[in-house]
Residue, then its C-alpha position, 0 to 999 in steps of 0.5 A: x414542493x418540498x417539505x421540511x421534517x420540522x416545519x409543516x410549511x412547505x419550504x421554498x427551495x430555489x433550485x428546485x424549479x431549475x433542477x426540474x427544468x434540466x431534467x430531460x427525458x432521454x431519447x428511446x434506446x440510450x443508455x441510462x444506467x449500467x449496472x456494476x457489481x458491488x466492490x469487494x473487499x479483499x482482505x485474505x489478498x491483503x493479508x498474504x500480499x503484505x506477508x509476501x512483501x515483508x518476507x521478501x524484505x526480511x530475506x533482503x535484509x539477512x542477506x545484505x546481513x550475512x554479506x556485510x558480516x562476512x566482509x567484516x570478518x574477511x577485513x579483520x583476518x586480513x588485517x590481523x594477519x598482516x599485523x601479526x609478529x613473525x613466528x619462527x616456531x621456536x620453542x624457548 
Protein backbone atom coordinates (compact mmCIF):
# COMPACT_ATOMS: atom_id res chain seq x y z
CA UNK A 1 0.00 0.00 0.00
CA UNK A 2 1.15 3.67 -0.42
CA UNK A 3 1.79 5.72 1.97
CA UNK A 4 1.44 9.53 2.12
CA UNK A 5 4.37 12.17 3.17
CA UNK A 6 2.00 13.76 5.70
CA UNK A 7 -0.08 11.35 7.15
CA UNK A 8 1.71 8.00 8.78
CA UNK A 9 -1.25 6.14 7.90
CA UNK A 10 -1.27 4.17 4.94
CA UNK A 11 -3.68 5.68 2.29
CA UNK A 12 -6.17 4.09 0.27
CA UNK A 13 -5.75 4.56 -3.17
CA UNK A 14 -8.32 2.74 -5.40
CA UNK A 15 -6.80 2.29 -8.34
CA UNK A 16 -3.94 0.74 -7.12
CA UNK A 17 -5.34 -2.67 -6.97
CA UNK A 18 -6.61 -2.19 -10.54
CA UNK A 19 -3.51 -0.89 -12.02
CA UNK A 20 -1.46 -3.91 -10.44
CA UNK A 21 -4.12 -6.32 -11.79
CA UNK A 22 -3.28 -4.98 -15.55
CA UNK A 23 0.15 -5.12 -15.06
CA UNK A 24 1.17 -8.20 -17.07
CA UNK A 25 4.55 -9.54 -17.72
CA UNK A 26 5.51 -9.47 -21.09
CA UNK A 27 6.24 -12.64 -22.92
CA UNK A 28 10.20 -13.70 -23.40
CA UNK A 29 11.77 -11.79 -26.29
CA UNK A 30 9.31 -8.87 -26.86
CA UNK A 31 10.54 -5.70 -26.98
CA UNK A 32 9.92 -3.58 -23.62
CA UNK A 33 12.02 -0.37 -24.36
CA UNK A 34 13.91 1.46 -26.91
CA UNK A 35 16.33 3.43 -25.95
CA UNK A 36 16.34 6.96 -27.84
CA UNK A 37 18.92 9.36 -27.39
CA UNK A 38 18.46 12.72 -25.80
CA UNK A 39 17.13 15.38 -27.97
CA UNK A 40 19.37 18.16 -28.85
CA UNK A 41 18.79 21.62 -28.74
CA UNK A 42 20.29 23.62 -31.66
CA UNK A 43 20.67 26.70 -31.11
CA UNK A 44 23.79 27.95 -33.60
CA UNK A 45 21.36 26.08 -36.43
CA UNK A 46 18.75 28.39 -35.13
CA UNK A 47 20.54 31.14 -35.01
CA UNK A 48 22.42 31.06 -38.74
CA UNK A 49 18.80 29.78 -40.09
CA UNK A 50 16.68 33.05 -39.04
CA UNK A 51 19.84 35.20 -40.36
CA UNK A 52 19.89 33.26 -43.36
CA UNK A 53 16.07 33.66 -43.78
CA UNK A 54 16.15 37.46 -42.81
CA UNK A 55 19.00 38.22 -45.32
CA UNK A 56 16.98 36.72 -48.06
CA UNK A 57 14.00 38.80 -47.06
CA UNK A 58 15.83 41.87 -46.72
CA UNK A 59 17.65 41.34 -50.34
CA UNK A 60 13.98 40.72 -51.26
CA UNK A 61 12.57 43.90 -50.19
CA UNK A 62 15.61 46.14 -51.81
CA UNK A 63 15.31 44.56 -54.67
CA UNK A 64 11.49 45.05 -55.03
CA UNK A 65 12.77 48.85 -53.66
CA UNK A 66 15.05 49.68 -56.50
CA UNK A 67 12.75 48.29 -59.00
CA UNK A 68 9.89 50.24 -57.69
CA UNK A 69 12.36 53.52 -57.46
CA UNK A 70 13.33 53.05 -61.05
CA UNK A 71 9.52 52.81 -62.58
CA UNK A 72 9.22 55.79 -60.59
CA UNK A 73 11.61 57.82 -61.83
CA UNK A 74 11.14 56.30 -65.52
CA UNK A 75 7.27 57.43 -64.88
CA UNK A 76 7.93 61.13 -63.82
CA UNK A 77 10.99 61.39 -67.11
CA UNK A 78 8.34 60.27 -69.27
CA UNK A 79 5.86 62.59 -68.01
CA UNK A 80 7.73 65.65 -67.61
CA UNK A 81 8.91 65.13 -71.08
CA UNK A 82 5.67 65.14 -72.41
CA UNK A 83 4.43 68.06 -70.59
CA UNK A 84 7.57 70.24 -71.24
CA UNK A 85 7.17 73.38 -73.62
CA UNK A 86 8.62 73.38 -77.10
CA UNK A 87 12.14 74.55 -77.13
CA UNK A 88 13.45 76.19 -80.40
CA UNK A 89 16.97 77.16 -79.04
CA UNK A 90 16.41 80.69 -79.53
CA UNK A 91 18.15 82.83 -77.57
CA UNK A 92 16.13 86.26 -76.66
Amino acid sequence: MYQSIDDPEPAHYSRSEVLSLLIVDPPPGSVTWIKVERPVFDLVGVIVSSLSLALILFLLALFLGCLAGLGIIRYRRRHEAENAPLQLGLSP
